[in-house]
Each structure stands twice: as structure tokens, then as C-alpha cells.
N, C-alpha and C positions, 0 to 999 in steps of 0.2 A: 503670300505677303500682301500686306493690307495696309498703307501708313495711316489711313483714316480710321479704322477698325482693326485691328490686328485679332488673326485667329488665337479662341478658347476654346477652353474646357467643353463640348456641348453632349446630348445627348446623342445627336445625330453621329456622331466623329468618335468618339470615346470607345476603346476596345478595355473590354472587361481582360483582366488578367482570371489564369486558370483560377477556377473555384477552391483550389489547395492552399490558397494564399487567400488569407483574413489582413483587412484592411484595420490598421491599427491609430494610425496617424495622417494629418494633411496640413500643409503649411503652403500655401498659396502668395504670392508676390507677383504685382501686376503695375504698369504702368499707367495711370491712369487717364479717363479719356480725352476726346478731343474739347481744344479750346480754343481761346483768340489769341495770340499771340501776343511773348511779352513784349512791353512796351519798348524796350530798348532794341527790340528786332521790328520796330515798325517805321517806316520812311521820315525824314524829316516831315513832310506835309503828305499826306494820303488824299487819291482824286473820289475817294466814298466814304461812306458812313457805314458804321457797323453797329448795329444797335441790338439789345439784349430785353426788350421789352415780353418778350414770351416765356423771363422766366426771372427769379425772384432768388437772390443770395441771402438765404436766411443768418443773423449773425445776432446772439444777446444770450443773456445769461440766466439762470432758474434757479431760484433754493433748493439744496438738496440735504439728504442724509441730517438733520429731515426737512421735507418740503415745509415750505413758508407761504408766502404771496407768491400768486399768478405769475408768471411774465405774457406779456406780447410776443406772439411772433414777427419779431417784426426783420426788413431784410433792405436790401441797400438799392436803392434807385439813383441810379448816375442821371447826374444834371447840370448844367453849364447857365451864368445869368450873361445878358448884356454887358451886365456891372463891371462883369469880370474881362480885364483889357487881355490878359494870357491866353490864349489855345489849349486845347490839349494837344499833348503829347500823340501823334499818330493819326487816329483814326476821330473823326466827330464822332459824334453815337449816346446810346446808352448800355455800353460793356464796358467792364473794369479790364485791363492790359495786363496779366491773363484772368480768365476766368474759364470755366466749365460752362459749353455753348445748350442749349437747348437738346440740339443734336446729343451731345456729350453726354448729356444727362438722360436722356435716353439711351444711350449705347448700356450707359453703366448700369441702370435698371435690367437690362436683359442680358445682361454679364451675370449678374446675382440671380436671374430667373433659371441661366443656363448651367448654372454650378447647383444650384439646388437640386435641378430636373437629375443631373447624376449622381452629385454624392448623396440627395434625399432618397429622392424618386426612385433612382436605377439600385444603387448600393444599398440602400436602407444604411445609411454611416451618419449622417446627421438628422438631426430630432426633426420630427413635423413643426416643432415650436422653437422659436428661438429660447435657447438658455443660455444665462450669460456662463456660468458654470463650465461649459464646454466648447464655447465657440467664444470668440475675442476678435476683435477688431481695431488693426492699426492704422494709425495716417501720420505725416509729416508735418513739419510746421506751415509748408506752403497749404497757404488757404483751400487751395485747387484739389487735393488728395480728402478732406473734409464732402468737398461738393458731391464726391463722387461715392463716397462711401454710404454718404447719405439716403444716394437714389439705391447703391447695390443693394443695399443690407433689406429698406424695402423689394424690391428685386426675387431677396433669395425666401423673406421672413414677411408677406404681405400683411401682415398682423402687427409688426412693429412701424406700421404709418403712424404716422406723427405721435409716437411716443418716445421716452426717453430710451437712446441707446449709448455705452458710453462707447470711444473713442481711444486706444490705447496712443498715446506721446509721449516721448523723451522729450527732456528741454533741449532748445533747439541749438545749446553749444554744442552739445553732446548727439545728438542725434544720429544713431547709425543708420536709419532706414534712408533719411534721403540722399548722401551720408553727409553730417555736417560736423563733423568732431575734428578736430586737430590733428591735422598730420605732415609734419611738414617733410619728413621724407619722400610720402608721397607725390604731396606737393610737389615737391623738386625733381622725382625723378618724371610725372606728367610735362613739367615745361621743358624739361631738358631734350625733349622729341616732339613734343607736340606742340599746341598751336600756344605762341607767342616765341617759341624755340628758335634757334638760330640752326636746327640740325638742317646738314645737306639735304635730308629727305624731304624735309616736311617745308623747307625752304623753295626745294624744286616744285613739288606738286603745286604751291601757289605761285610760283613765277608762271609754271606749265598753263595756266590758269587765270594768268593777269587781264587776258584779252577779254575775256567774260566779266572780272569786276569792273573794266573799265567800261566796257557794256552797260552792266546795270547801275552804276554810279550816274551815269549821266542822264540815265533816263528819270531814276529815284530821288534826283537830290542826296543822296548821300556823300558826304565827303570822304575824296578818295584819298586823305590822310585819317581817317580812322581806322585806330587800330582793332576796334572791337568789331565791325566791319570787314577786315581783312585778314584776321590771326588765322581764322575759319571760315567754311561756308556757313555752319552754321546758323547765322543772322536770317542771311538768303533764305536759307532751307526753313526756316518757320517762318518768314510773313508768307513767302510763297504757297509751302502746302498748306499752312493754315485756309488761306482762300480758297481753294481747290478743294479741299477737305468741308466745305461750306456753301460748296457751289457758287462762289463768288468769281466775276474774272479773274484775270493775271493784268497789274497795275500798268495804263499806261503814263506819260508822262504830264504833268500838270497843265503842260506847257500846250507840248504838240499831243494833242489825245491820240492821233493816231499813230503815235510814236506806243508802242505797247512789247510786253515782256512776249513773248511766243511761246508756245507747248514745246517747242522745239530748245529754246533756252530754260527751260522750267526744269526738263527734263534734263539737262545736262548738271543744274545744281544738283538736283537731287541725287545722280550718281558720284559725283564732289561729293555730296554728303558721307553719301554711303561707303565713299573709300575711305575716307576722316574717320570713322568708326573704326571700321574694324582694323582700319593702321592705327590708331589711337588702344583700341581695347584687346585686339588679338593678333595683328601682324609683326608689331614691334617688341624685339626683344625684350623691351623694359617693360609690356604692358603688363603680364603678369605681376612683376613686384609692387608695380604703379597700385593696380586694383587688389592684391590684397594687403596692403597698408590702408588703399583708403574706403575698404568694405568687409575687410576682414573683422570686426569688431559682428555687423550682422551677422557672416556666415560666423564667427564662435559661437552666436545666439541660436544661429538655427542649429547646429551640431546640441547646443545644451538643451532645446526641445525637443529632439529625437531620444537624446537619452533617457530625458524626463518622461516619455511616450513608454519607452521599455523597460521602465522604473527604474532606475539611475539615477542618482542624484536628487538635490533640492528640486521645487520648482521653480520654473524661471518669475511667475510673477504672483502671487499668493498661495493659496493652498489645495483651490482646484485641479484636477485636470483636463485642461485645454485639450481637446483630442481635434478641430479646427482652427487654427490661426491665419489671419485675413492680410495680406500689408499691401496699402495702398501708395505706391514707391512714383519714380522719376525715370526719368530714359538713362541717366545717369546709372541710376541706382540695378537696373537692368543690366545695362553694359557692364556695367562691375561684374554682377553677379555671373554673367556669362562666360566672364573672362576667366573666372575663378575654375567655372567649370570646364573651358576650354570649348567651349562649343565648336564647332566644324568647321559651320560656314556662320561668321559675325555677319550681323546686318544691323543697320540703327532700330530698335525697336521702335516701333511704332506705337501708336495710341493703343493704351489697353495690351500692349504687351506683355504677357502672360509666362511664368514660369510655376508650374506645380510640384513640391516633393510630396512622393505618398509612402506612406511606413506601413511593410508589409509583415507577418510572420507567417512560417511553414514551421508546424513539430517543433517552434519553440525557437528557430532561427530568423534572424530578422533581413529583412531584404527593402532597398530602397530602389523606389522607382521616378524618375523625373519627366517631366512633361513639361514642353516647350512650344507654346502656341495648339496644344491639345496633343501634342503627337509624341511620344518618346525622345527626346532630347540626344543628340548624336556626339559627343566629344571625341577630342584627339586624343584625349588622354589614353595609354596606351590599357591603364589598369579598368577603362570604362568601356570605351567604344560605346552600343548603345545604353544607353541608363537605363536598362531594362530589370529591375530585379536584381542590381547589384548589393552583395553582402554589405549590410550598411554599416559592419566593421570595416571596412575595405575603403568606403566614404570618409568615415570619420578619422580615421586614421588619416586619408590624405588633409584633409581639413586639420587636426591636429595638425601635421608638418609644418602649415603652411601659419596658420595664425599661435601656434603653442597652444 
């Protein structure tokens, strides 16, 4: 476990399944990588600058279908005048509140270097060339899943630098990937235990807990009547490991500098984090119905691409077939998924957190296998245990139960 990196797919790591089983299908969902944190998890006043001058957020539009005029590449440079009487929000600098860091962007180029080296390289399963025909490419409406896909897709396809690649998106009511589509079931039954909740649980854990926001309130400037601030750690957990994940300190106070956050207190949010997780997404009775109401609408996408795989059905999105599909998701969108499948031991996925389904056949029988941070995927569910090679009638069946 890695929050700054989280283990993938690599060559080094990757256990080939027996040679009896033909690789038929791959559907990849990753969290994407490291950034600066959003602006609403950054301190009233911050004692540093965090600036973004080593790398360039490309953003403008081209004629297509058919080409017309040129465009510029052109891409966004943060800048503040005198003129301007307001601060920003957080951090001075020149980074947008979030963006995809330098670092980040690098991570995700060798994310795509590392997926090619085995589904190209090792499997011979994807083309030496990119074609749109067979391989797709998803991202969210957050900016941040763009950034990243950008460097992966160079990464996996070194041939498609700076030319046109498209980008699959829902419109962002509807959105299943990050997931953004209406749900007010779920909705209700996440507050009814979790953070903004009045439940005994989740009530205790932050009282258990009070002595540490009172801690960092005072040193941060934040006020210790916010609730967005207190429902979670949350907040905590991304300015903090954001800087850590960046090689930056840990914030001291404006005030007294030598007043400063400790390794010792860093580390205790972080494990708050990680308890908030996985009682959020797998310890509490309501998380499963929580997470597939509010990601069930994906997993019936991924169930319709497997069938699509073994010839079943329409296609999910024109008339190809996709035998690679790419999704560039959220830690959200992670934790759902996880939940769905029950994973073992829940953790907050971390940057670049990685889940793979691969669609197998033997003699005409189809077999799915899942990978989680590169390794075989372990759930509770009684009918899985590991995702090794399970009848992916067996999958989809439970997936049907759960979404119809």
C-alpha cells in the first residue's frame, strides 16, 4: 500500500494465467494520480506556495469530422495582479486547487507504459498501434481524470503524442463513472451512518477524535464550527498527504512557525482516514446497498461489456468491438466499486488505485478474473473468495441480483 502511488498492473508482478485460457476481454478502472488538493481542503491562510510552473494544463478546442483551422495549444497559467485586493483561496502559487502535479503526470505516463509492457508486450492482447476500433478511453467530468489520461494513453501508445485522441464522457448529470447521476436512496441511506449522520457510530468515532481536531484547528486556522471540516477526516487527510505525497512539510502555524503538525499527528489522521473508509464502504451494514445504488448503473455497464466480449447483446457504444476499455475514475468511484465486490480488507484507495477485470475462455467456457492493485482481488463473498478465474456466469448473475 502506497497513497502516493498505489500498486499496478506491471510486468515485473503480473502472473500469467495457464496457457489453456485465451484472453478475451479487459476493462481497467483506476483512480487517478497524484494532485494538489482541493481547494476546500486547504487551510484558511497556508504558511507556503505551491506553484505548478513545470507543467502546462492544456485546455481548447479543434474542428473535427472534418478538420477546419488550426487551433493553438494553448493551456492555463495561474496568476494573481496587485490590482486584485482578494487572496486566493489556500495556497499562493501557480496551481489550480486540484490539478494533476508534475509528479502525477509522470506517475500516469508509466501507468500506460506499464499496462502496455503486459497486455502489449507480455500477452500480445493489445495492438503495437493504437486503434480507436479496439481500445476506448474513459474520463469524468472532473478536469483531473483528462490530465491523466492524457499522459497514460501517451504512456501505453508513444505514437499518439500530441495527436488527436478522443475521450469517452457521459454528461455530468448522468455520469456513472465518477458517479454523478441521481440517487437519492442512496444518498439517504450514506447520511444515515456516515459523515454528517447522527448515527451512534460514526458520532462516537468523532467524539473519540475531538482532541486531535482541536489540535489541528488551532494550529490551521480552521474553524472549529465547520462542519465540512468536522463531518470527516477527510479534509485532514488530503491537505496533509497531499504535501507528503510532494515532499512538502507538514504545515506549521502562521503564527508561531514552530508550532508545526508532527509525523506523529499526520499519521494518526491518516489511520481516521482509513477507518472512515472502510466503515463507510464495507464495515457498515448499509454500505453495500449505499454503493450499489450509487455505482450500480457502472457495474450494469461493465456486466453489458462482458456480454458484449462473448457476443451477447448490442454494443455498449457504436459498432466496434472494444476488446480494451480504459476508465479514468475517483477514490469514490474505487470505493464503490470495491464494495460491490466485497473486497476483504477495504482501504482508501490511493492515488492511481487500480482495479482490472480480464475476460477469459477455456473450450468455449468463459472465466473472469479480477485484479486489485496487480494482484488477484480477495472478497468475502462466499460464491468468490479469490477472483481467480471465476465462471463469469457466476459474476454476472451476482451483478444481475444486485443492479436488475
Amino acid at each position: 500500500y502506497n497513497w502516493c502511488n498505489m500498486p499496478h498492473v506491471n510486468s515485473q508482478t503480473y502472473v500469467r494465467p495457464s496457457q489453456e485460457y485465451k484472453l478475451e476481454y479487459v476493462e481497467v478502472i483506476h483512480r487517478h494520480h497524484k494532485r494538489t488538493p482541493y481547494a476546500s481542503n486547504t487551510f484558511p491562510e497556508e504558511g507556503c506556495a505551491w506553484n505548478c510552473s513545470d507543467e502546462g494544463l492544456f485546455f481548447g478546442g479543434k474542428p473535427l469530422n472534418p478538420y477546419g483551422n488550426n487551433s493553438a495549444a494553448t493551456y492555463w497559467s495561474v496568476y494573481t495582479t496587485d490590482s486584485n485586493p482578494y487572496p486566493p483561496v489556500g495556497f499562493n502559487g501557480t496551481c489550480q486547487f486540484p490539478q494533476i502535479t508534475r509528479g502525477g503526470l509522470d506517475d500516469s505516463h508509466q501507468h500506460g507504459v506499464d499496462l502496455k509492457a503486459v497486455y502489449g508486450d507480455m500477452l500480445g492482447f493489445l495492438p503495437s498501434d493504437y486503434d480507436p476500433t479496439s481500445i476506448s478511453y474513459r474520463v469524468t467530468n472532473n478536469v483531473i481524470t483528462p490530465q491523466v489520461a492524457s499522459m497514460l494513453i501517451a504512456g501505453m501508445y508513444p505514437s499518439q503524442k500530441n495527436c488527436d485522441t478522443p475521450l469517452l464522457i457521459q454528461p455530468d448529470s448522468v455520469d456513472s463513472l465518477e458517479p454523478n447521476y441521481p440517487c437519492t436512496a442512496a444518498t439517504a441511506l450514506f447520511s444515515s451512518y456516515g459523515p454528517g449522520s447522527t448515527s451512534p457510530a460514526w458520532t462516537q468515532h468523532l467524539n473519540a477524535s475531538a482532541g486531535l481536531f482541536a489540535r489541528l484547528d488551532s494550529l490551521s486556522g480552521v474553524n472549529p464550527n465547520s462542519t465540512g471540516w468536522h463531518k470527516s477526516w477527510d479534509h485532514y487527510f488530503d491537505n496533509l498527504s497531499a504535501r507528503l505525497c510532494h515532499d512538502k512539510s507538514l504545515p506549521c502555524n502562521i503564527v508561531n512557525t514552530t508550532n508545526c503538525v508532527s509525523m506523529a499527528e499526520a499519521e494518526q489522521v491518516f489511520r481516521l482516514g482509513e477507518y472512515e473508509y472502510s466503515f463507510i464502504y464495507r464495515d457498515s451494514p448499509q454500505s453495500l446497498p449505499a454503493s450499489v445504488g450509487s455505482y450500480g448503473i457502472f457495474v450494469a455497464e461493465l456486466a453489458q461489456n462482458l456480454r458484449h466480449a462473448m457476443g451477447e447483446g448490442a454494443p455498449p457504444t457504436g459498432d466496434c468491438k472494444v476488446k480494451y476499455r480504459h476508465n479514468v475514475a475517483h477514490d469514490g468511484s474505487i470505493s464503490r466499486l470495491l464494495s460491490i465486490l466485497q473486497l476483504e480488507r477495504m482501504v482508501w484507495p490511493g492515488m492511481g488505485a487500480e482495479v482490472v477485470f480480464e475476460l477469459y475462455s477455456k473450450a468455449g467456457v468463459y472465466f473472469l478474473r479480477v485484479l486489485w492493485g496487480g494482484r488477484v482481488l480477495r472478497s468475502s463473498h462466499p460464491a468468490f473468495g479469490q477472483m481467480d478465474m471465476v465462471p463469469v456466469a457466476q459474476f454476472l448473475a451476482y451483478i444481475d441480483g444486485l443492479v436488475g
